[in-house]
C-alpha positions as CSV (number, residue, x, y, z in Angstrom):
1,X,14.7,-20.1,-21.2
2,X,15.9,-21.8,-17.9
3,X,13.1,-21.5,-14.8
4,X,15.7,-19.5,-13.0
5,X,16.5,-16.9,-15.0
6,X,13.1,-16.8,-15.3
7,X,12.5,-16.4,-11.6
8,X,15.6,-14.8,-11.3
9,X,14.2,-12.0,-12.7
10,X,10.9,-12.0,-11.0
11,X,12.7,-11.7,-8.0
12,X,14.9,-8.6,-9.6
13,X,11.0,-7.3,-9.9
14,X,9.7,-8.1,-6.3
15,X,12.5,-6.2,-4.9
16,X,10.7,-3.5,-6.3
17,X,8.2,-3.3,-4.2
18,X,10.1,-2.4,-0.9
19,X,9.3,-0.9,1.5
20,X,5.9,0.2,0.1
21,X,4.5,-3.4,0.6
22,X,4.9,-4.0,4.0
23,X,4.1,-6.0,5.8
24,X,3.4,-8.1,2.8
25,X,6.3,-9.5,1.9
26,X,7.7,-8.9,-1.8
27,X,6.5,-10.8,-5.2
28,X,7.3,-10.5,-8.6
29,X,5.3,-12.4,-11.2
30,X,6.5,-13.5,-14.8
31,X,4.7,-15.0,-17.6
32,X,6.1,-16.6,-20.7
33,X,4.9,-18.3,-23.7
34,X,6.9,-20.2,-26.4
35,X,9.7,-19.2,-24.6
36,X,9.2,-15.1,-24.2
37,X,8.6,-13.1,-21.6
38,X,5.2,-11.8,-22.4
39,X,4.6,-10.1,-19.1
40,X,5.5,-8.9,-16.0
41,X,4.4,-7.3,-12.8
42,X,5.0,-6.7,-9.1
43,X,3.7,-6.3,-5.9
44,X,3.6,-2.5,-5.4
45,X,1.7,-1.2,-2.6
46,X,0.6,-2.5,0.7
47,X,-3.1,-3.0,0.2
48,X,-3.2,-2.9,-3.6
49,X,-3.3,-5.4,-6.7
50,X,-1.0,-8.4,-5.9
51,X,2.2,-9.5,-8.7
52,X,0.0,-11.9,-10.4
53,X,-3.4,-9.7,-11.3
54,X,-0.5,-7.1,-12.0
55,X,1.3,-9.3,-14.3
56,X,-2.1,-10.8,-16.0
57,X,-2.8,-7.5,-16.5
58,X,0.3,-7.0,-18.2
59,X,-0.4,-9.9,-20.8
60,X,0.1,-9.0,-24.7
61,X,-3.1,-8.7,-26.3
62,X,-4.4,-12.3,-28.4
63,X,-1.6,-14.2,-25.7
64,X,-3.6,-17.5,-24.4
65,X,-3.0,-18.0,-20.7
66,X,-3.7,-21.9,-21.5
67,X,-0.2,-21.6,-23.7
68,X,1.8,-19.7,-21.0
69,X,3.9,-20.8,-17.8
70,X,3.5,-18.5,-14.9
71,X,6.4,-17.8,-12.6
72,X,5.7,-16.1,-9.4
73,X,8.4,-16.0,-6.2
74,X,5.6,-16.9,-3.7
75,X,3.2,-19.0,-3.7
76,X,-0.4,-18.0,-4.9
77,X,-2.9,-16.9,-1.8
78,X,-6.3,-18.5,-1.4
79,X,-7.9,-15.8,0.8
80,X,-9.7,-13.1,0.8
81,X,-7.8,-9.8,2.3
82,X,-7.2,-6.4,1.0
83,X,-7.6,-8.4,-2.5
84,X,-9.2,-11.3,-3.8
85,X,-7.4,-14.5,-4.1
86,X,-4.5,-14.6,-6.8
87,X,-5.3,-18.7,-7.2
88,X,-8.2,-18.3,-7.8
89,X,-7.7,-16.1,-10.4
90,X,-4.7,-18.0,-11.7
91,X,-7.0,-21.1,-12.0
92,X,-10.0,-18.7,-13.8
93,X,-7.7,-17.7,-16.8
94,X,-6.3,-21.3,-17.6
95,X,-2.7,-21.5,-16.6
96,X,-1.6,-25.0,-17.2
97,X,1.9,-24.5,-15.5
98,X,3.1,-22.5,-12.5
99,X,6.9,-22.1,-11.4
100,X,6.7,-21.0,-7.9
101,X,10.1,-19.8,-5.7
102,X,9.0,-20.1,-2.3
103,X,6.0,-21.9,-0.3
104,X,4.6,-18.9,2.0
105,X,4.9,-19.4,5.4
106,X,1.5,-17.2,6.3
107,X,-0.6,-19.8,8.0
108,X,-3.5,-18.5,5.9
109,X,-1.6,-19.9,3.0
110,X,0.5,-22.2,4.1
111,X,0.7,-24.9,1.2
112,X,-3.4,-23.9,0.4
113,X,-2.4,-22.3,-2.8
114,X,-0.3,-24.6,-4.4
115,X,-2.5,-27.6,-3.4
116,X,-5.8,-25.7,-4.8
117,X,-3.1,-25.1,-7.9
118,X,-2.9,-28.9,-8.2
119,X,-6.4,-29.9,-7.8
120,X,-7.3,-27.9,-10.4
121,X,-5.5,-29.3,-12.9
122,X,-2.4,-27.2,-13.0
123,X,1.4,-28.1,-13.2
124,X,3.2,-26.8,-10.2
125,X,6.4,-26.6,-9.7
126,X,8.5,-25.2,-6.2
127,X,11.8,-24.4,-4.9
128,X,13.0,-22.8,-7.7
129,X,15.7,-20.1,-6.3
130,X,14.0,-20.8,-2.6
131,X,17.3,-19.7,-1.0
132,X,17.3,-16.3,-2.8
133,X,13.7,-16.0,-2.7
134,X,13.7,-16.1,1.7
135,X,17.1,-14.2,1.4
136,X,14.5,-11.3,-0.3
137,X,11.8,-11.7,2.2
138,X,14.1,-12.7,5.4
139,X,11.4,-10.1,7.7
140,X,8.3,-12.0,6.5
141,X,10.1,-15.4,6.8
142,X,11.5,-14.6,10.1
143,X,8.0,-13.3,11.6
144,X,6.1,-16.5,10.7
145,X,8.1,-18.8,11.4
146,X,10.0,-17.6,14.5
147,X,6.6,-16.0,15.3
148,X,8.6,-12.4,16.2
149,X,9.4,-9.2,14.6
150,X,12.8,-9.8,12.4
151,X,15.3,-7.7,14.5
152,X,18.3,-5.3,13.1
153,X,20.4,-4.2,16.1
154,X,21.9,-0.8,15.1
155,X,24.8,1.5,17.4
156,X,27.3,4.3,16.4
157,X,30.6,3.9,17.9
158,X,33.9,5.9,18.6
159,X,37.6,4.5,16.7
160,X,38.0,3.6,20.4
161,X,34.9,1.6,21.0
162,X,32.2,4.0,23.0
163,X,28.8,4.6,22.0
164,X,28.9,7.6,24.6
165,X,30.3,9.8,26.9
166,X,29.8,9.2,30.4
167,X,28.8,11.1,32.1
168,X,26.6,11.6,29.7
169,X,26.8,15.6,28.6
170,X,23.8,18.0,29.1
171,X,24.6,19.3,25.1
172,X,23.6,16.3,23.0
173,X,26.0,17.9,20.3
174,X,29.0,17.0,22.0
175,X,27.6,13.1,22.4
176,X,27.1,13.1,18.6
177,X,29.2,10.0,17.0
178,X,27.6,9.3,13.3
179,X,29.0,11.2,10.5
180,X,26.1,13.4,8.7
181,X,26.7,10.6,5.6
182,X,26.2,7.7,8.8
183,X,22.9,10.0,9.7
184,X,20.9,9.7,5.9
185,X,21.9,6.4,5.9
186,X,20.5,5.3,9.3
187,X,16.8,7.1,8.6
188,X,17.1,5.5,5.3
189,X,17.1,2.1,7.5
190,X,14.5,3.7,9.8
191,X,12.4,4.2,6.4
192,X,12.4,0.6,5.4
193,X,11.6,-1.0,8.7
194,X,7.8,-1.1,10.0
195,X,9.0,0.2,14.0
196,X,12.2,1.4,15.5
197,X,12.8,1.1,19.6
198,X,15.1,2.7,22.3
199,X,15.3,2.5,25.8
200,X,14.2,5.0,28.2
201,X,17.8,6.1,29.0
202,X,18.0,6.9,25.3
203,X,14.7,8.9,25.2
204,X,15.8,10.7,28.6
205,X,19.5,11.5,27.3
206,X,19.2,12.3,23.8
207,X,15.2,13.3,23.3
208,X,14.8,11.9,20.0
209,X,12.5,12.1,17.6
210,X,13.3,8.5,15.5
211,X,11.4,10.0,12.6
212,X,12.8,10.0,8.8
213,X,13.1,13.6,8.2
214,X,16.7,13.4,6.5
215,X,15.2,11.4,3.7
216,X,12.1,10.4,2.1
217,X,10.1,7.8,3.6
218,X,7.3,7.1,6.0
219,X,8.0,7.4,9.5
220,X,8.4,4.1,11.7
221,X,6.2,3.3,14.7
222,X,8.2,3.9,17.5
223,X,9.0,2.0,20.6
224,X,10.3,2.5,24.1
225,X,10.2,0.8,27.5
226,X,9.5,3.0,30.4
227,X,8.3,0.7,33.1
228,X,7.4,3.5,35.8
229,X,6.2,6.4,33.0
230,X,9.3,8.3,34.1
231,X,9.6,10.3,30.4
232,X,7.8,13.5,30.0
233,X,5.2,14.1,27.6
234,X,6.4,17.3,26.7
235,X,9.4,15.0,25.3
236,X,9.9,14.7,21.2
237,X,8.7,11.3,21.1
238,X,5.7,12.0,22.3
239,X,4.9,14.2,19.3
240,X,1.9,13.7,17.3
241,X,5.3,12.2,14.0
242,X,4.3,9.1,14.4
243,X,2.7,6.0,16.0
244,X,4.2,5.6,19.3
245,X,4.1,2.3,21.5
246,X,5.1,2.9,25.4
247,X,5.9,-0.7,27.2
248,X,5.3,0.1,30.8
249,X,4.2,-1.4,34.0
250,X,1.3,1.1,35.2
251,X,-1.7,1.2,32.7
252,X,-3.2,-0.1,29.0
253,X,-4.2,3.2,27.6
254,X,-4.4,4.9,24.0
255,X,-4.5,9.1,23.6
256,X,-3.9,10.5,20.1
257,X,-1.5,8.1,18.7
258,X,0.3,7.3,21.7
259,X,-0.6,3.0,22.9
260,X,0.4,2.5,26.6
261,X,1.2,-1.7,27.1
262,X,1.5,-2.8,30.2
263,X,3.7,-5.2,30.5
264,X,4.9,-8.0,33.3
265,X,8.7,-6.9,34.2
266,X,9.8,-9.7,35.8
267,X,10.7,-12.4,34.1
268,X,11.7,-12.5,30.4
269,X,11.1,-8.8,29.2
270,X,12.2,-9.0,25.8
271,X,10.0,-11.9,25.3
272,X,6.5,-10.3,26.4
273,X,7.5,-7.3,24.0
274,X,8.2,-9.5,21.2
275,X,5.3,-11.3,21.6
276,X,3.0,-8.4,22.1
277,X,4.8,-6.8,19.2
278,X,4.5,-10.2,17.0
279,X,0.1,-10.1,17.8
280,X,0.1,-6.3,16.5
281,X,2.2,-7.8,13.4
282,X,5.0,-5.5,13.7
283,X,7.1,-7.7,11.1
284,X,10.7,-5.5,11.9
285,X,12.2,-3.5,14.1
286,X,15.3,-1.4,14.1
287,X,16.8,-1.2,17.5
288,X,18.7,1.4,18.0
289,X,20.3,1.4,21.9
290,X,20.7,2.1,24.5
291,X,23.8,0.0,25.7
292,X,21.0,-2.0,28.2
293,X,18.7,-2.9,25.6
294,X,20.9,-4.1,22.9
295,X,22.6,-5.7,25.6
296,X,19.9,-7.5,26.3
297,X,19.4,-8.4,22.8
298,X,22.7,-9.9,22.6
299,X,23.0,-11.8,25.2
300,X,19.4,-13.2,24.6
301,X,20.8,-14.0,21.2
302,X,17.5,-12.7,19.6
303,X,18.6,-10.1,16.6
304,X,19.1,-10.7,13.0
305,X,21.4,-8.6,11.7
306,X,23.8,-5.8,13.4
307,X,24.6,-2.6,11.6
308,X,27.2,-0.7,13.7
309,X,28.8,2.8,12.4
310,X,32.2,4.0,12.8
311,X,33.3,7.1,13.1
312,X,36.9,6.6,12.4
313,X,38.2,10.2,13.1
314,X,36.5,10.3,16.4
315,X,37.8,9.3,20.0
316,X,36.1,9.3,23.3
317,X,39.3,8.0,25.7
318,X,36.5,6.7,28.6
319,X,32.7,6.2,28.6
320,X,30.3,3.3,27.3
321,X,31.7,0.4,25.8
322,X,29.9,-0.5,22.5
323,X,28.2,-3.8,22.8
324,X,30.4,-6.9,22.5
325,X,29.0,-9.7,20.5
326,X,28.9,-12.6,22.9
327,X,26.0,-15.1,21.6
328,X,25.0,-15.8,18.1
329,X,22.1,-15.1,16.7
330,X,19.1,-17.8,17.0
């Protein structure tokens, strides 16, 4: 038994966990002895037991910890959050050997849990599957270390290339270009990402709701930039659905669930968003137009991935362009 099959499969575990554990990221712990799998367990919910207590838990009645190797995708934590720390307890039931995947890149782990690992007495062992194991957790790589939500630009587009009549009609049913199959799968995305945000042209045009309600899942906090307050409050996203943030030039303020930022406008927008939205650890964010913002985006060169839809069967003739992807991502 090879340690990456081993963590191979701890990883098939982690993966589990989404998106109930964020923002944690995802873990899956294994633990072998004389070369079987003698337990297993996972990361399952935000707030609750971590992989390794779940996979200890797990062990077979009369196994010895002191015989086993455990295998975990991230390293151990040494601190004291929602739960207590996982080294600790590693360290308490006599592991001699750990396999970890990936270092974690949380400054209040940073290399702590490995080197307590060590100190103790313990074997440890890293990198094993590191590429597959940050591939997993790309949003909680991406927000510690480029210290900003991970970003998913997202747009609908015509076989001709527009994201939307202009002008833009007063029935939004006519300005519809996402299949019913495109619209599950894009509040499945909504689902699985901690915040979605739109531009205030989108919230004045179309009067969304961005909630979830054509699948299962939690709602995502939602985002828009109105710098002069310019939206009604009578408007959907204003409902009482979800968390709602409102970047804007004119006040700090919280009613009900709604936050009011104020913001400086001049200058690099995107970056005091990102930055406000990076302190209130908003890991991800779905972005999901208008034209302007994921413009901006673009041309800033700060997303992560794009996700566009097209509807194949329908043609606008004039209108929008859909974005054109003119910088790589950094």
């Amino acid at each position: 038994m090879n340690d990456k099959g081993v963590i191979l499969s701890a990883l098939k575990n982690a993966a589990n966990g989404f998106p109930a554990v964020l923002p944690n990221p995802m873990v899956g712990c294994v633990i072998v002895c004389n070369e079987e799998i003698v337990a297993e367990g996972y990361h399952q919910k935000f707030g609750e037991a971590h992989a390794e207590v779940n996979a200890i838990n797990n062990l077979k009645a009369g196994v010895d910890p002191s015989e086993c190797t455990l295998y975990v995708t991230l390293e151990p934590c040494t601190h004291f959050g929602k739960t207590p720390p996982c080294a600790d307890l590693i360290i308490e039931k006599g592991f001699k050997k750990v396999v970890v995947c990936n270092h974690d890149p949380n400054p209040l782990v940073s290399g702590r849990g490995i080197e307590k690992l060590r100190k103790a007495g313990i074997e440890v062992i890293t990198g094993v599957m590191e590429e597959e194991g940050r591939a997993l957790n790309k949003r909680f790589f991406t927000f510690h270390e480029k210290k900003r939500p991970y970003v998913i630009l997202k747009w609908a587009q015509t076989a001709d290339g527009y994201i939307s009549r202009l002008p833009v009609p007063e029935n939004r049913e006519e300005n519809i270009i996402s299949t019913p199959d495109h619209q599950k799968m894009v509040h499945r995305m909504r689902s699985e990402e901690v915040a979605i945000m739109v531009g205030k042209n989108t919230v004045m045009h179309d009067n969304p709701k961005l909630t979830t309600r054509l699948v299962k899942g939690k709602n995502p906090v939602r985002i828009f930039i109105d710098q002069h307050l310019e939206v009604p409050l009578n408007f959907n996203i204003y409902n009482k659905e979800a968390e709602t943030i409102v970047f804007n030039g004119k006040k700090n303020e919280i009613v009900d669930n709604i936050k009011f930022l104020q913001i400086d406008f001049n200058g690099h927008v995107l970056k005091h968003i990102l930055d406000k939205l990076y302190q209130m650890n908003i890991q991800s964010i779905l972005v999901e137009g208008g034209s302007k913002l994921l413009n901006y985006f673009i041309e800033d060169g700060i997303y992560d991935e794009l996700s566009v839809f097209e509807n194949k069967e329908l043609v606008f003739g004039k209108g929008i362009k859909a974005p054109s992807i003119k910088n790589k991502p950094h």
